[in-house]
C-alpha positions as a Markdown table, in Angstrom:
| # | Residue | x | y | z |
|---|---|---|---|---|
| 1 | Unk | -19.0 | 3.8 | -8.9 |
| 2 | Unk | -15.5 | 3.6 | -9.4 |
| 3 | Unk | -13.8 | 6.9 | -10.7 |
| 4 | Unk | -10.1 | 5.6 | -10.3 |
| 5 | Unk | -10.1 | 6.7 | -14.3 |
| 6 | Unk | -10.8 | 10.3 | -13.5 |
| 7 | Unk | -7.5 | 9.9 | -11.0 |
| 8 | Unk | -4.5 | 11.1 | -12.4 |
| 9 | Unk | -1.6 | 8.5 | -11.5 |
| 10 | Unk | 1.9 | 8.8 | -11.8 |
| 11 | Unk | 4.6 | 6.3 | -10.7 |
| 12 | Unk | 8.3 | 7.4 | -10.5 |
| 13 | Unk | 11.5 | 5.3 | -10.8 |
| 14 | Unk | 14.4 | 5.9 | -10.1 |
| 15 | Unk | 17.7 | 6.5 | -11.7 |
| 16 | Unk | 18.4 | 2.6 | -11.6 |
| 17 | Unk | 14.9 | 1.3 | -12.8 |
| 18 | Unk | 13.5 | 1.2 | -8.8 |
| 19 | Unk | 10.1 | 2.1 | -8.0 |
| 20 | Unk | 10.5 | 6.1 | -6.1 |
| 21 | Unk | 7.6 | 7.4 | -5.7 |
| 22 | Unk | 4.6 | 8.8 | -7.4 |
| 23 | Unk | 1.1 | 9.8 | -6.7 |
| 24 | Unk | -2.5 | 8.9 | -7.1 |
| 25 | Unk | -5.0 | 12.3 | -6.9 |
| 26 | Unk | -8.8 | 12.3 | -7.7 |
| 27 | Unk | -11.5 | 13.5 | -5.7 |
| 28 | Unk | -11.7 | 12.5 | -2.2 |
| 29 | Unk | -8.5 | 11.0 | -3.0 |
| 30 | Unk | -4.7 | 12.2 | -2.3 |
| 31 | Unk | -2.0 | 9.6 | -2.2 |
| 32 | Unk | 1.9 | 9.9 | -2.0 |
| 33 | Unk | 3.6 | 6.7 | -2.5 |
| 34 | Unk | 6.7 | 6.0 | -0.3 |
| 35 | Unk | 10.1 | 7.6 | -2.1 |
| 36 | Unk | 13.0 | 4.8 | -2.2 |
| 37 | Unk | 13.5 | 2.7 | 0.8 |
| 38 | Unk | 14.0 | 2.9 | 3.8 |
| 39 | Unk | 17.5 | 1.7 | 4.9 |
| 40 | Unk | 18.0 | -0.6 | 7.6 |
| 41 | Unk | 19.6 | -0.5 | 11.3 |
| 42 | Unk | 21.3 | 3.0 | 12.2 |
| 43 | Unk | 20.3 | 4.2 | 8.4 |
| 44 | Unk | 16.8 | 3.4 | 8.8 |
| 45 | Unk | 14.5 | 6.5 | 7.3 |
| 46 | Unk | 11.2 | 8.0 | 8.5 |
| 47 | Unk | 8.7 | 7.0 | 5.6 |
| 48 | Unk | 8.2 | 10.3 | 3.5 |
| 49 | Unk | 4.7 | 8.5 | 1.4 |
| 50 | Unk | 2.3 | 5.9 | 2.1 |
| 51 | Unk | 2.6 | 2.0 | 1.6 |
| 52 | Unk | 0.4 | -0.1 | -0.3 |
| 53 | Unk | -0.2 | -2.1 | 2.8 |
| 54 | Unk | -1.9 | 0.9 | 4.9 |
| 55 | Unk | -4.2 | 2.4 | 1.7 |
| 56 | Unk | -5.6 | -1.4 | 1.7 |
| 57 | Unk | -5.8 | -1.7 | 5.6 |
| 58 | Unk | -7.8 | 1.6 | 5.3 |
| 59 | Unk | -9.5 | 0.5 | 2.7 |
| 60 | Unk | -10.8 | -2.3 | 4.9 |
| 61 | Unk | -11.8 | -0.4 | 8.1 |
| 62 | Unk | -13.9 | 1.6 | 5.6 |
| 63 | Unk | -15.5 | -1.4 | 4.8 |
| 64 | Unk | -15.4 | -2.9 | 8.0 |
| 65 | Unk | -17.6 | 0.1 | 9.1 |
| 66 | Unk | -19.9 | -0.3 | 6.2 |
| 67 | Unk | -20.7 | -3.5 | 7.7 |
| 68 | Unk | -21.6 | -2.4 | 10.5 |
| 69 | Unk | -24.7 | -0.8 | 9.6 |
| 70 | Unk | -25.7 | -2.7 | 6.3 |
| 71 | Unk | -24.0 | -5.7 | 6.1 |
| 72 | Unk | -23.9 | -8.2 | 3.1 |
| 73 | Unk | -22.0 | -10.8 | 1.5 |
| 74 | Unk | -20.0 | -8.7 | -1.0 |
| 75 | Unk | -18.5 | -6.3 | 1.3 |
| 76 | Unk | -17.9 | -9.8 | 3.0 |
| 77 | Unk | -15.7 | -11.1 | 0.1 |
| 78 | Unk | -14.2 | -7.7 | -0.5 |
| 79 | Unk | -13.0 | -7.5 | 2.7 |
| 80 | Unk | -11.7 | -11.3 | 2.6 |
| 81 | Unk | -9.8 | -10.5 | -0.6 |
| 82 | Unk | -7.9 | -6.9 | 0.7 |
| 83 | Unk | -7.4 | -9.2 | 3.9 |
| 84 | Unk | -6.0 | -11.9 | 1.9 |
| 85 | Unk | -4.0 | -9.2 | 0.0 |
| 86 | Unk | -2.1 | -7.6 | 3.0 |
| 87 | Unk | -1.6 | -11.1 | 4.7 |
| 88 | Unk | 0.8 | -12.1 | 1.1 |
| 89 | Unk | 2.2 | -8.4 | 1.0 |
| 90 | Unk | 3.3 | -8.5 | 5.1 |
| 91 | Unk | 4.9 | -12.6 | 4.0 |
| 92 | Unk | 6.4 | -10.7 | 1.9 |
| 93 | Unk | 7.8 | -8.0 | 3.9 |
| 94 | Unk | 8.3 | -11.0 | 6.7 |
| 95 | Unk | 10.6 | -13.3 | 4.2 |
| 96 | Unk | 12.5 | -10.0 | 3.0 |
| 97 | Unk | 13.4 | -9.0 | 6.7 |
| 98 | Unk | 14.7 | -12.2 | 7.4 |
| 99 | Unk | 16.9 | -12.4 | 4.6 |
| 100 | Unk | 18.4 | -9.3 | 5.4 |
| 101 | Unk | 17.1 | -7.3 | 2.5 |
| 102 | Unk | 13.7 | -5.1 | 4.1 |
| 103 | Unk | 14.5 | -1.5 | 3.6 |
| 104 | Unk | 16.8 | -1.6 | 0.6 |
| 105 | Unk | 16.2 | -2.1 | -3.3 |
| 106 | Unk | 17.8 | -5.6 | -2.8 |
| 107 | Unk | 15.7 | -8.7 | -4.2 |
């Protein structure tokens, strides 16, 4: 069953429009996004909130563990789609640190 409509949800921007923060709490469930970004070189920050990337990597370890003991084909696909998920979101990150931009509000 999902309850993620009996989580209450808030995402925060900035004073400039940026995405800054926010929070996901339910039951059995705690999140705190990553506040603003986090720099680059000397100015590089310690992440204060989670990323999208790691909730869907634990996501799939869950999973992966499900599988374990009663495997089947939609856990399968599941775990093919949060897979294929965090491969585009880490191109992502991959293309913006090679142009120079990772870490900053920069597009």
């Amino acid at each position: 069953m999902n309850d993620i409509k009996q989580c209450v949800m808030e995402n925060k921007l900035n004073v400039d429009g940026n995405p800054a923060g926010g929070s996901v709490m339910g039951v059995g469930i705690s999140i705190n996004w990553q506040d603003g970004p986090l720099g680059r070189g000397d100015d590089r920050k310690v992440p204060n909130g989670a990323f999208v990337e790691t909730v869907i990597s634990a996501v799939i370890q869950r999973i992966e563990h499900y599988q374990t003991k009663f495997p089947c084909r939609e856990n399968a696909i599941a775990l093919t789609h949060l897979e294929t998920a965090n491969l585009w979101l880490n191109k992502r990150t991959q293309d913006r640190e090679e142009r120079g931009v990772e870490g900053t509000h920069q597009k």
